[in-house]
Structure formats: structure tokens, C-alpha cells
N, C-alpha and C positions, 0 to 999 in steps of 0.2 A: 726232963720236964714231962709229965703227966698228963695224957687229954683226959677232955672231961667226957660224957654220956648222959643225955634227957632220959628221965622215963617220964612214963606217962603220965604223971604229977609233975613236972615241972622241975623236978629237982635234979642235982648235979652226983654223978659216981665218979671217982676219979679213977681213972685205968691205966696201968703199966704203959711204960713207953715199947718196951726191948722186954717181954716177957707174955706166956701165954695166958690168954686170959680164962677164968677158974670154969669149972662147969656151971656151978651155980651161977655164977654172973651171966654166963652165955645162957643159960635156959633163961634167966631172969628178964633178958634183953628182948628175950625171943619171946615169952606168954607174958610180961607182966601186965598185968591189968584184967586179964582173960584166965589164970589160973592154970594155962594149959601151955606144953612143950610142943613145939614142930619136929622134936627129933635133935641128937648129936650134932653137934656145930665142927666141922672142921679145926683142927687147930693150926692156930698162925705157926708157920715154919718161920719165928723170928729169928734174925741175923745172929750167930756167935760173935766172939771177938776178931777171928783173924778175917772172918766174913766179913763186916763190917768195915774190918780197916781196908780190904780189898776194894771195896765200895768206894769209899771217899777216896781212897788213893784214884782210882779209876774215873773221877769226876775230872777231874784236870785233864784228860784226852778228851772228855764228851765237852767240858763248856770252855776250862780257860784255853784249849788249842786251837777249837774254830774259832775264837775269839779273836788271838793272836795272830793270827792265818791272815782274816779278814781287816784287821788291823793296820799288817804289815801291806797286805796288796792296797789297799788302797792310799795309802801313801808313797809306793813303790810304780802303782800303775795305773793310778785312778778308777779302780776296779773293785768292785767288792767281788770277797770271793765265790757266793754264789754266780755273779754276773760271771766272772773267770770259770766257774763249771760249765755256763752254759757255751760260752764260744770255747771252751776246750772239747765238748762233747760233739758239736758241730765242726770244728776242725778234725774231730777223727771221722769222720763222715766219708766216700768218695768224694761224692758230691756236695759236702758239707751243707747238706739241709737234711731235716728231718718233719717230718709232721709233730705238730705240738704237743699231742699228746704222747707222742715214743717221747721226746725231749723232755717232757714232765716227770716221765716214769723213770728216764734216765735220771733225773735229777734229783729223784726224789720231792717232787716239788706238787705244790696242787696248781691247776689251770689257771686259777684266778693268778696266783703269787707271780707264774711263769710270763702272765702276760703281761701283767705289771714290769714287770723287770726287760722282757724284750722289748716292749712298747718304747722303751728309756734306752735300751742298747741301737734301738732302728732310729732315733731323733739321732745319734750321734752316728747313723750311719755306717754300722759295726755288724749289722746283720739286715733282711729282708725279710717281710714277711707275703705273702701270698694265699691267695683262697685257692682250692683244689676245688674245681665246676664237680657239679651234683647237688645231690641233697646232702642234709647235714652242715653242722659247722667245721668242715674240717678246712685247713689251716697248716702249712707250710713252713719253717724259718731256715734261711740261708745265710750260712755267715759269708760278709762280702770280703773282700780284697781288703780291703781297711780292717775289721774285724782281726784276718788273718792276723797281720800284719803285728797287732796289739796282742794279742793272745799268746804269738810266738814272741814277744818281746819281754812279756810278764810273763813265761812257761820258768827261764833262768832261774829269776827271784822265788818265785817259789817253791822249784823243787828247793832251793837253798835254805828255803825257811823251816821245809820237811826238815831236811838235814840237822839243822839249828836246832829247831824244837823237840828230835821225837829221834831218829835215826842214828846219829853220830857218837849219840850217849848210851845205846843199846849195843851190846856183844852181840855173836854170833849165836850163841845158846835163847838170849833174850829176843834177837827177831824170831826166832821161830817158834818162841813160846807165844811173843805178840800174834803172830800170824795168825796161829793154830789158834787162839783165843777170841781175834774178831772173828775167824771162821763159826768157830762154835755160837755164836752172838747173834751173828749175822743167820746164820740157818735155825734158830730158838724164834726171832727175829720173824723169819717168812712162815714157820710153820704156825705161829701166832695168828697169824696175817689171812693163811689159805681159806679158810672159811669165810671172812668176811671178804675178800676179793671175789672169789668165784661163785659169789652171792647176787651179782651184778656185773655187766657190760653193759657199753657204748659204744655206737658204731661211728660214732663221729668223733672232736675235740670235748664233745659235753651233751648233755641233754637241753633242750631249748629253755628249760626252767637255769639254765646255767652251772647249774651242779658238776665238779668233777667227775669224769669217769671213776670205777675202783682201778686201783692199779694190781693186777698180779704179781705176788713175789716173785717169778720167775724173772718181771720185768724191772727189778730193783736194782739199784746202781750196786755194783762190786766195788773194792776198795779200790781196783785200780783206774775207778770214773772219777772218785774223786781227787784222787792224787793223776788226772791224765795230764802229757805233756803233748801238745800239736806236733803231730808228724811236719818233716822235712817237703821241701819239694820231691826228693827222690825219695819219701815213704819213709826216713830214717828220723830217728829221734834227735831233738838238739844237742850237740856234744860229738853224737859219734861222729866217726871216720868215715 
């Protein structure tokens, strides 16, 4: 299917979908009406074939697995699994609290979304939250004994669902092609990122207008925040010996 393009008449160009577009149309885009060029336009690096199938194939990890995830846990443990990242990231804590804003950055999440969701996790008495005296809004969450309790209970079902969905159907050549792949992703991902983070800081959970802090890429969740399982009482993971 072909999008279309305005010029400056009102009229419609039709332009490739999966192809580069001609010099003359890019100049055309760029002076029409004015007679004059701004100069070479970039050309679109569009998708080949095996690119392409890569892509779509690659969409089933990104929408229909968290889909599935969150599906499966909240029928499994009344939990969505954003709410399960947060008291999983809180369960690996010493002290299982974090200040809100680490907890966001871990989560990948923005301020507003995180409070929302702990605000609903603390009615059902699964975390706490507390003010930190000073200036600023900074901000506190504790996962409680109950909390615990629920996170280590749904930590099972989910690694089971990893397994089901993504792990058990992968060889040993293929996990560490995966690996090596989110790797690559994940670091394309933050070096995207570095400039607009380190563009801004917050000393507190937010600025008083309420705006998220930026998050640094260094402070981005790794793959193994989102797949984490709550430590044992004696620091071990559920399962082992």
C-alpha cells in the first residue's frame, strides 16, 4: 500500500511503500513552491526481504509475549505483570524498599504510571510507601510481608510461563544467539537514550510541576529485572537446594 504526500497545492503524490524515494521527488518535497533545493536528502535505508521478515518475526517477543505474560499472571495470581516487576524488584532489595524514583528506573516505567500502580498495590497492603524528611518529593516503597508472600508465590508460575513461551522451544546455539541479540538491542537502545538523559536531572522523585525525572541508560532495567525471581529467606532462589 502506498502513502500519499501534500504539496503545496493541495494535491496528493503517491510514494513507495519499501523503496527509496527518487531525487527529484526529494528535492521537489524539499523547494516546491520556492524553486530552490536545501541540499541532498538522505536516503531511507529501506528494509530488504530477509530484514523485513526479521522484523515481523521479531514482533511476537515485543507485543504478543508481554501480552501473554501478563495474561497468564493475572489469572495465575491476580497480578499484572508490570505490578509482579515491581514487588519482584523490591523483593531483591536487602531491605526491600527502594526510593521511587530507582524503582521507576528499574522498571522502566514513568513516575506518574509507577504511582498509579503502587498506590493499588499499598490498598491491598502488598507494599508501603513513606516520605523521606527534607526537601523535594522524594518517596520511599517497601514491600511488606504480605507483598512477600504473593511475589514468592507467583515467582513459580512465571518462570514456568518463560519456559512455555520462549526457553523450552530454543536449543543451546539459539539461546545464545537470543542473548547476544537483546544484548545488541538493549546497548543501540541506551546509546539512543545518552543524550537525551544526561540532558537533565532531578534531585528528588520529580520536579514540583510533576514531570518525570530523565532516566539514565545506565539505570535501565537488564533482562534479568524483568524475568527476576524473589530470593529465598536464606538469599537462594525458588527451587534450589
Amino acid at each position: 500500500m502506498a502513502s500519499t504526500a501534500d504539496d503545496t497545492n493541495g494535491r496528493h503524490r503517491r510514494r513507495p511503500r519499501n523503496g527509496p524515494t527518487s531525487e527529484a521527488t526529494a528535492r521537489a518535497d524539499e523547494g516546491s513552491g520556492s524553486g530552490a533545493s536545501t541540499g541532498p536528502v538522505a536516503e531511507t535505508r529501506w528494509l530488504n526481504g530477509d530484514e523485513l521478515a526479521a522484523w515481523l518475526a521479531n514482533s511476537a517477543i515485543m507485543i504478543s509475549l508481554p501480552a501473554a505474560l501478563d495474561a497468564r499472571m493475572q489469572r495465575e495470581a491476580q497480578l499484572t505483570f508490570f505490578e509482579y516487576m515491581v514487588l519482584s524488584v523490591l523483593s531483591e532489595q536487602p531491605d526491600r524498599t527502594m526510593q521511587m524514583s530507582a524503582l521507576a528506573a528499574r522498571t522502566a516505567a514513568s513516575l506518574s504510571r509507577l504511582s498509579h500502580v503502587v498506590g493499588r498495590l499499598e490498598k491491598r497492603e502488598l507494599l508501603a510507601r513513606q516520605r523521606i524528611p527534607g526537601s523535594g518529593r522524594r518517596t520511599t516503597a517497601t514491600l511488606t510481608e504480605a507483598g512477600y508472600e504473593v511475589v514468592a508465590a507467583a515467582a513459580p508460575g512465571h518462570v514456568a510461563a518463560v519456559r512455555e513461551y520462549l526457553i523450552d522451544d530454543l536449543g543451546p546455539q539459539e539461546l545464545a544467539a537470543l542473548r547476544r541479540i537483546g544484548a545488541a538491542v538493549d546497548a543501540a537502545i541506551k546509546r539512543g537514550q545518552s543524550d537525551a538523559s544526561s540532558a537533565a536531572s532531578s534531585p528528588g522523585d520529580g520536579a514540583v510541576d510533576g514531570r518525570s525525572p530523565a532516566i539514565h541508560p545506565a539505570s535501565q532495567p537488564s533482562a534479568d529485572t524483568l524475568i527476576v525471581t524473589p530470593r529465598g529467606p536464606a538469599g537462594q532462589e525458588p527451587g534450589q537446594p
